[in-house]
C-alpha positions as CSV (number, residue, x, y, z in Angstrom):
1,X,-27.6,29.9,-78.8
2,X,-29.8,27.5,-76.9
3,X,-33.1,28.5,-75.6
4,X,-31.9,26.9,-72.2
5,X,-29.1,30.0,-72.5
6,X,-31.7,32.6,-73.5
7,X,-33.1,31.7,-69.8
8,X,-30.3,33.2,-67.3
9,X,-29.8,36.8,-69.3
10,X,-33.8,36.8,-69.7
11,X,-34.3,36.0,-66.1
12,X,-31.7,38.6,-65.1
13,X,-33.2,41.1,-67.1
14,X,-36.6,41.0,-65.7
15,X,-35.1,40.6,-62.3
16,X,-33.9,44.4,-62.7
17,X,-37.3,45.3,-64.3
18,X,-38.9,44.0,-61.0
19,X,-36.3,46.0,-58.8
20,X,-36.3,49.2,-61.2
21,X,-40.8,49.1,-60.6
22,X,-39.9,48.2,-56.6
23,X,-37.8,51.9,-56.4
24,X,-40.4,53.8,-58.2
25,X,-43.1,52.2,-56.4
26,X,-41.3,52.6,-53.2
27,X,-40.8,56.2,-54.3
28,X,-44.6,57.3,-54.4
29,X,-45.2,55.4,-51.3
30,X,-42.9,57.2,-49.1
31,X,-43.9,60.6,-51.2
32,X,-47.8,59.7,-50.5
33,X,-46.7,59.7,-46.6
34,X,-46.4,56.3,-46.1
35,X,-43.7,55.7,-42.7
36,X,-40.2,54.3,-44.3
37,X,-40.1,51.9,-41.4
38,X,-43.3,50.5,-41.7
39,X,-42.8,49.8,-45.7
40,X,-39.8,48.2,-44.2
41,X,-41.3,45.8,-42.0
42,X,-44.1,45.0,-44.2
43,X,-41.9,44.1,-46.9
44,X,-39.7,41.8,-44.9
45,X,-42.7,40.3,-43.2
46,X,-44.1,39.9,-46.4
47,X,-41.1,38.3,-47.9
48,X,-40.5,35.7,-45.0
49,X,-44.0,34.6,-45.4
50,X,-43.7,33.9,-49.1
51,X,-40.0,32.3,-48.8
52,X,-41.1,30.2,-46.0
53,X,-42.6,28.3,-48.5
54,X,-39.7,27.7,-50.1
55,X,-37.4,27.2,-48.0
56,X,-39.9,23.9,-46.8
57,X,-40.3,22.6,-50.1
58,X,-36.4,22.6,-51.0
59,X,-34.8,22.1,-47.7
60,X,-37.0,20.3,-45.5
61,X,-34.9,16.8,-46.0
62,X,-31.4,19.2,-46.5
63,X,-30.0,18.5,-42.9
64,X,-29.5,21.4,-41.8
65,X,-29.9,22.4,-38.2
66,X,-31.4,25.7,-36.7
67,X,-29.2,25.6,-33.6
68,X,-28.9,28.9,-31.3
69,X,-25.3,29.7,-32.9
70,X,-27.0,30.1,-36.1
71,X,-30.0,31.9,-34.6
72,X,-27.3,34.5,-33.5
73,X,-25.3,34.1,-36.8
74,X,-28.8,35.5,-38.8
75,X,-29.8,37.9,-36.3
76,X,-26.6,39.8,-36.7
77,X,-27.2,39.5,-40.5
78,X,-30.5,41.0,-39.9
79,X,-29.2,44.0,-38.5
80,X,-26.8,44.9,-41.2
81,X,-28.1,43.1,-44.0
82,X,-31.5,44.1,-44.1
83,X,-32.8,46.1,-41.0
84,X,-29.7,49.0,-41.1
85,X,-29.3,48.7,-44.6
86,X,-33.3,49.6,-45.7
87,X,-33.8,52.1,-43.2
88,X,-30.3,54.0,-44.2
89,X,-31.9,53.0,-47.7
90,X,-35.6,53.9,-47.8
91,X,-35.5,56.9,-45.8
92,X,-32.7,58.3,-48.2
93,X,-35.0,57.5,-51.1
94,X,-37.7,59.8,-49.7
95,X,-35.2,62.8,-50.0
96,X,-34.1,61.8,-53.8
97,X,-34.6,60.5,-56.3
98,X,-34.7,57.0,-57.6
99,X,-31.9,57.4,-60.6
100,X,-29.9,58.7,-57.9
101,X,-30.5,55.8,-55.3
102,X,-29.8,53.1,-57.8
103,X,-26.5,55.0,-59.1
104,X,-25.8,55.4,-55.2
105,X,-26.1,51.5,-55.0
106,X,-23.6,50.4,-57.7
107,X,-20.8,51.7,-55.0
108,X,-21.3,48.3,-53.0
109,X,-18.7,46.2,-54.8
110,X,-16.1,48.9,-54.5
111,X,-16.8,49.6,-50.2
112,X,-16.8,46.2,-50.3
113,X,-13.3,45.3,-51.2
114,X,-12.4,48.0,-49.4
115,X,-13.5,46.7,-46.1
116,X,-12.1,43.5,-47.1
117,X,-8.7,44.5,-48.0
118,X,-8.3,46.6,-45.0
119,X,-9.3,43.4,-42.8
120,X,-7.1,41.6,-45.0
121,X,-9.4,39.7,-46.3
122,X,-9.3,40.4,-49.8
123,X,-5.7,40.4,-51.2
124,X,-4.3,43.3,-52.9
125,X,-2.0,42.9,-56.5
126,X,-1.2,46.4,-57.2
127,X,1.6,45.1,-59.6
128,X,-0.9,42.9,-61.8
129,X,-3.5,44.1,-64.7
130,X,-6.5,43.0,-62.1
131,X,-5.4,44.8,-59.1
132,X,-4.7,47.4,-60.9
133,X,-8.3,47.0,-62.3
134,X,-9.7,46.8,-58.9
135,X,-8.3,49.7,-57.2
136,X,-8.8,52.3,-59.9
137,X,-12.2,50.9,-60.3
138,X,-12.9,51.7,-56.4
139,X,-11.1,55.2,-57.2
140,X,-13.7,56.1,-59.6
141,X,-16.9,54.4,-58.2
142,X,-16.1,56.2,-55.1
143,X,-15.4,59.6,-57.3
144,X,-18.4,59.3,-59.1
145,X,-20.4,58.8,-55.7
146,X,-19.0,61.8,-54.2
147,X,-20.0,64.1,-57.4
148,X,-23.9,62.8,-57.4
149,X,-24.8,64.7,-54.2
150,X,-21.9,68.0,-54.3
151,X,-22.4,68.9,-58.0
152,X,-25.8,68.7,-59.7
153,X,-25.3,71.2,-62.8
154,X,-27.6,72.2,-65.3
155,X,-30.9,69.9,-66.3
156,X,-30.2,67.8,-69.3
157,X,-32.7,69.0,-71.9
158,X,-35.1,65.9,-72.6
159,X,-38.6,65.8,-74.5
160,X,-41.6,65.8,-72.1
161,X,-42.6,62.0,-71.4
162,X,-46.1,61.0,-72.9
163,X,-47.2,59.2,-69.4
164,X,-48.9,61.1,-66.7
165,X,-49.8,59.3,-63.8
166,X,-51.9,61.9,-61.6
167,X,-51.4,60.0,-58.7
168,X,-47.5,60.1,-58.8
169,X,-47.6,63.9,-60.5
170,X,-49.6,64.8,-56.9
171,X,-47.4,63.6,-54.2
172,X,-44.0,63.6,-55.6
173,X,-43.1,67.1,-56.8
174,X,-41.6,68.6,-53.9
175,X,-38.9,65.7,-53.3
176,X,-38.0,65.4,-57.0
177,X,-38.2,70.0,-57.3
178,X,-35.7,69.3,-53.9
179,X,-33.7,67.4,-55.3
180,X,-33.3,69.4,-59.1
181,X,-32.7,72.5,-56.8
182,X,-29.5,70.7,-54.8
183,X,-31.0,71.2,-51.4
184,X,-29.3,70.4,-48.4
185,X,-32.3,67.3,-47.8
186,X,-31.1,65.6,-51.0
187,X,-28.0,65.6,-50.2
188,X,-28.5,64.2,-46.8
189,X,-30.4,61.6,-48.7
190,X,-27.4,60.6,-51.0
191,X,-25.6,60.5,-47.9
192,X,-28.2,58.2,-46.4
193,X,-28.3,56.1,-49.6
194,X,-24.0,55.4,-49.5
195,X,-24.7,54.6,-46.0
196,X,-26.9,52.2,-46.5
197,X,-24.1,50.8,-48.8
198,X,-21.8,50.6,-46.5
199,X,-23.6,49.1,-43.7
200,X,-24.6,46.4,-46.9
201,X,-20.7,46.2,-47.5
202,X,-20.2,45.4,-43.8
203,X,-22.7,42.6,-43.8
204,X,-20.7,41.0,-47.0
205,X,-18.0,41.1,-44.8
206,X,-19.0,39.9,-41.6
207,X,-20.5,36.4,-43.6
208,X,-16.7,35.5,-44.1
209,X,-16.0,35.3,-40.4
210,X,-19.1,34.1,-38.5
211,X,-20.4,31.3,-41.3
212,X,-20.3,27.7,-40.0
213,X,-22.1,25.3,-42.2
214,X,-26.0,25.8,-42.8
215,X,-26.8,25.1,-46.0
216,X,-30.2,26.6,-46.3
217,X,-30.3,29.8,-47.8
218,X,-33.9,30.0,-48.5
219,X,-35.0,28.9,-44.9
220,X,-31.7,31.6,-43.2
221,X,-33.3,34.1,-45.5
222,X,-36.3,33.5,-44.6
223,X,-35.7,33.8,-40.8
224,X,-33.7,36.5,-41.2
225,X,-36.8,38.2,-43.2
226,X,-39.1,37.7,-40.2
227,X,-36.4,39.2,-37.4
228,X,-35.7,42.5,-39.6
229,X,-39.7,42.9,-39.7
230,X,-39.5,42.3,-36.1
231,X,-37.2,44.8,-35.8
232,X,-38.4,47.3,-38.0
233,X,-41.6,47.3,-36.1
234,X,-40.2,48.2,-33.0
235,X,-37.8,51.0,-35.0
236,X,-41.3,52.5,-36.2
237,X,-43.0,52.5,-32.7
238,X,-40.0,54.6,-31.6
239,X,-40.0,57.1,-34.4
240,X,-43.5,56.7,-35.5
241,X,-45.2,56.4,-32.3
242,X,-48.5,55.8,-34.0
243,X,-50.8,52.6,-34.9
244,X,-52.4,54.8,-37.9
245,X,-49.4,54.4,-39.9
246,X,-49.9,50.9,-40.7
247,X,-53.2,51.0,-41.4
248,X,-53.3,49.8,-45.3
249,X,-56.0,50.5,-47.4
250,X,-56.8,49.3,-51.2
251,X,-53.9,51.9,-52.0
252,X,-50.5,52.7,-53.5
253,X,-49.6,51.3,-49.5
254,X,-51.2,48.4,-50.1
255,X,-49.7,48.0,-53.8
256,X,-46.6,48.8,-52.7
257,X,-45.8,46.2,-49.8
258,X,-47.1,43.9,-51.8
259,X,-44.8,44.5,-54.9
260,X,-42.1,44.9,-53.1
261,X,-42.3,41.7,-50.7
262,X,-42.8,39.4,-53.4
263,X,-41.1,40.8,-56.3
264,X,-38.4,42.6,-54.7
265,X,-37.2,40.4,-51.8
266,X,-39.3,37.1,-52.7
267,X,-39.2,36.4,-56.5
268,X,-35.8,38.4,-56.4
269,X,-34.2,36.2,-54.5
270,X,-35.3,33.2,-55.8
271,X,-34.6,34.1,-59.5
272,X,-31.2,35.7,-58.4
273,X,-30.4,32.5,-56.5
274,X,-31.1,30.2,-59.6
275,X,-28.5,32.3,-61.8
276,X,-25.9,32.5,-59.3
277,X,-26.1,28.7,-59.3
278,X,-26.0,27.8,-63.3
279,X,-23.7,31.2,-64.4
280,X,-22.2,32.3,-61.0
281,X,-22.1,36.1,-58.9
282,X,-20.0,37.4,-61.1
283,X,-22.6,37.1,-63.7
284,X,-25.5,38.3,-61.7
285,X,-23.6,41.3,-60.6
286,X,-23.0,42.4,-64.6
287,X,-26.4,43.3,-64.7
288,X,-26.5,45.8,-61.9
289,X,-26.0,48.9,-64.1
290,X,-29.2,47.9,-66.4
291,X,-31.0,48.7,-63.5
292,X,-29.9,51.9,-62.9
293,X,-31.0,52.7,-66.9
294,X,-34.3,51.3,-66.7
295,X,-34.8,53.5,-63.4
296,X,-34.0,56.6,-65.1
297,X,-36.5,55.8,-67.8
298,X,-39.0,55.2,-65.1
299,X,-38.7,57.9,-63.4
300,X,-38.3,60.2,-66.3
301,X,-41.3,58.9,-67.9
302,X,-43.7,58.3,-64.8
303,X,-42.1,61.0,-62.3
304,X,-41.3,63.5,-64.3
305,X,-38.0,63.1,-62.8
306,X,-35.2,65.7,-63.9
307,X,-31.9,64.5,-64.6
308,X,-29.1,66.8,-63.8
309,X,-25.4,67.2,-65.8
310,X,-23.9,66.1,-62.3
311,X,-25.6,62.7,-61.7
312,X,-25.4,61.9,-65.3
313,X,-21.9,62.2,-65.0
314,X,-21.6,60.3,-61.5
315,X,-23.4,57.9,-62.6
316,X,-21.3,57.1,-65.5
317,X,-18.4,57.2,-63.2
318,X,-19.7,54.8,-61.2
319,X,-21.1,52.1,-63.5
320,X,-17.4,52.6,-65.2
321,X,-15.9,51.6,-61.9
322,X,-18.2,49.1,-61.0
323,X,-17.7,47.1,-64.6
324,X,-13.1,47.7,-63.9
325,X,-14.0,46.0,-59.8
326,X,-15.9,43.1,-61.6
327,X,-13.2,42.8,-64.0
328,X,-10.0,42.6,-62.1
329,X,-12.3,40.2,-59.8
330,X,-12.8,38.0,-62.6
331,X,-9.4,38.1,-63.5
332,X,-8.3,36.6,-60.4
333,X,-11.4,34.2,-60.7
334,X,-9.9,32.9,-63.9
335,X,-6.6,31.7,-62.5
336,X,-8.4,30.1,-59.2
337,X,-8.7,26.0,-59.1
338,X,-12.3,25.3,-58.8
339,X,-14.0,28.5,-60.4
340,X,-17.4,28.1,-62.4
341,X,-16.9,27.3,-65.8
342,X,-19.3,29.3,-68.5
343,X,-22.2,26.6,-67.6
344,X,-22.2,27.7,-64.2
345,X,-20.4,24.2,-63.0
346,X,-17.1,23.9,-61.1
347,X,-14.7,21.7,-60.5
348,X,-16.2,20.1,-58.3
349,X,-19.5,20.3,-59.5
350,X,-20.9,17.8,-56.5
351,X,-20.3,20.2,-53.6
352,X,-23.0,22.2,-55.6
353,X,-25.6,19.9,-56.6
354,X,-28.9,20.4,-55.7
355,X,-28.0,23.5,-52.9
356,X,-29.2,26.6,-54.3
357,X,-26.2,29.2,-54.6
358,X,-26.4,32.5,-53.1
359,X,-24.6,35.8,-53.2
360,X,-24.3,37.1,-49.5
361,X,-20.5,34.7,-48.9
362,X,-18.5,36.7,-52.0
363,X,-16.7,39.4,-50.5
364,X,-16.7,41.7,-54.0
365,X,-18.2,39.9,-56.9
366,X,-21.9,40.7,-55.5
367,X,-24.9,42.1,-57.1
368,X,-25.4,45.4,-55.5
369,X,-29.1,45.0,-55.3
370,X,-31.5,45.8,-52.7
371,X,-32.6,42.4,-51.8
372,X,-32.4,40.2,-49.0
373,X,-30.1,37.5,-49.4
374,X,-29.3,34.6,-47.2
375,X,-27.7,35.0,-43.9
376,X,-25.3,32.1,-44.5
377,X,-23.8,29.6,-47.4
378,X,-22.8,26.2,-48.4
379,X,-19.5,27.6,-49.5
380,X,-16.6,29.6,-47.9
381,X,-13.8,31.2,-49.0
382,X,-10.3,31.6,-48.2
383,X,-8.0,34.4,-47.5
384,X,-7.6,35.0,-51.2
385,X,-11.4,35.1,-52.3
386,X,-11.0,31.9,-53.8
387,X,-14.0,29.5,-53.4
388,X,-13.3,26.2,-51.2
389,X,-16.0,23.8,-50.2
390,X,-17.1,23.4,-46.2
391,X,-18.8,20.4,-45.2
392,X,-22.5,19.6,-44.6
């Protein structure tokens, strides 16, 4: 193998390193009594600011025109795609645990082609091996995600991890004891967290219908960035009602905002952007379970996080799913004129040339991530999920 091959799965797999510290992180912010809606809004502040950046250096000569059409077009976005989604999302998290959230998350491809079939947007081929694949696979993602918060079972015996952080062992006990014990606030949180999926799986969706042609992801990201911390500010004056709670100090706050609006949102995207392009969201999306593994060893081994028979089994269930969805979707993908070939170029490798690729305009082969992605793409797709080019 080449070393210029070793860079996508490398780059993937610190992506999911970066995401798996951003939950745990997350986690002891929200347990230390940081406001959800104010991590929100810093983060997404935080992110727009580093993107903006970005966005100038790649797409300042791209052509692409901010008009009030696509000023509407992102703020819609904003709602779903980041504002409804991390509230649903964040505020679940401080009721569970982070294992949970991320096995929670994996459920996105499968709402997803749900929503699109039944707005028959995504076509259905019960009679072929892929649709087969596809609906099965939604069958047991959506199995597995009903089991996490109804059945928790016995703890798994595991050895006691050798890391104690005294900050973390402090503050997050009585979420993480809540959760072990199957009390009715962790299961609201599940619920939150599938939620948050859903209104995730509705913003997938709505990109199909209301995309024109603005081929600027990084700068659409980045405005969409700025209006959810806009909006998340004004969701935390309602429920927070307080200036105190964004007062940051040198802090796990502080740390925390930081991490997760550049790492999380900012180099996230970026990397995540850069391997849809060369290998394609198919791709990206196969290494969505790692992170839910590299969670659980975090938050066993910094959190002291118990792991119940119930969520060990959901989660199985739904990483089983996910892997059938993103099969049957490749499937299909293979017999499609224009699909990326194993370099990441199609067949008509122009249309993509130097126009960073992004994940938010695939209906069901998306990385089920929580990261902002762009509000809008070069490239649309018809009724059968196929790729076809729009113009500039």
């Amino acid at each position: 193998m080449a070393k210029k091959d070793c860079v996508p799965p490398v780059a993937m797999v610190l992506v999911q390193l970066g995401f798996a510290g951003m939950n745990v992180v997350s986690k002891v912010a929200l347990d230390a009594g940081m406001s959800p809606y104010v991590l929100i809004a810093y983060r997404n502040l935080i992110a727009a600011a580093f993107i903006a950046p970005v966005a100038y250096l790649f797409e300042r000569r791209s052509g692409a025109k901010v008009t009030k059409k696509v000023l509407l077009q992102i703020f819609i976005s904003s709602i779903f795609g980041a504002t409804l989604n991390q509230v649903l999302y964040f505020v679940g998290l401080k009721s569970t645990t982070p294992t949970v959230a991320c096995a929670l998350t994996n459920t996105l491809p499968a709402l997803t082609f749900v929503m699109a079939a039944a707005l028959k947007m995504e076509t259905v081929r019960p009679g072929t091996p892929a649709g087969q694949a596809k609906l099965v696979g939604t069958a047991v993602c959506v199995g597995g995600s009903m089991i996490i918060p109804f059945y928790k079972g016995p703890v798994l015996r595991l050895w006691a991890s050798p890391v104690h952080w005294r900050f973390a062992a402090e503050h997050a006990p009585s979420p993480v004891a809540a959760h072990s014990g199957g009390g009715g606030g962790a299961i609201a949180g599940d619920v939150l967290i599938i939620a948050s999926c859903a209104a995730w799986a509705v913003w997938f969706v709505l990109q199909t219908r209301m995309s024109e042609d603005f081929s600027a992801p990084y700068t659409s990201t980045a405005i969409m960035c700025l209006m959810a911390g806009a909006q998340c500010a004004g969701v935390s004056a309602a429920m927070d009602r307080s200036i105190d709670v964004w007062k940051l100090g040198f802090d796990i706050r502080l740390y925390s905002v930081l991490y997760i609006g550049i790492v999380g949102s900012g180099i996230g995207f970026a990397v995540m952007s850069w391997c849809i392009q060369v290998r394609g969201p198919l791709y990206v999306s196969m290494f969505s379970p790692l992170l839910l593994v590299v969670v659980a060893i975090f938050g066993w081994a910094i959190l002291g996080e118990k792991i119940r028979v119930g969520s060990a089994i959901g989660s199985a269930l739904i990483v089983a799913g996910l892997y059938m969805v993103l099969w049957g979707k490749g499937r299909e993908m293979d017999k499609q004129p224009g699909r990326l070939d194993s370099d990441g170029k199609g067949d008509e490798e122009a249309g993509f040339k130097g126009k960073p690729a992004v994940a938010s305009n695939r209906v069901d082969a998306i990385s089920p991530l929580p990261v902002a992605f762009s509000a809008t793409s070069p490239n649309k797709q018809d009724d059968t999920g196929g790729p076809r080019n729009g113009t500039n």
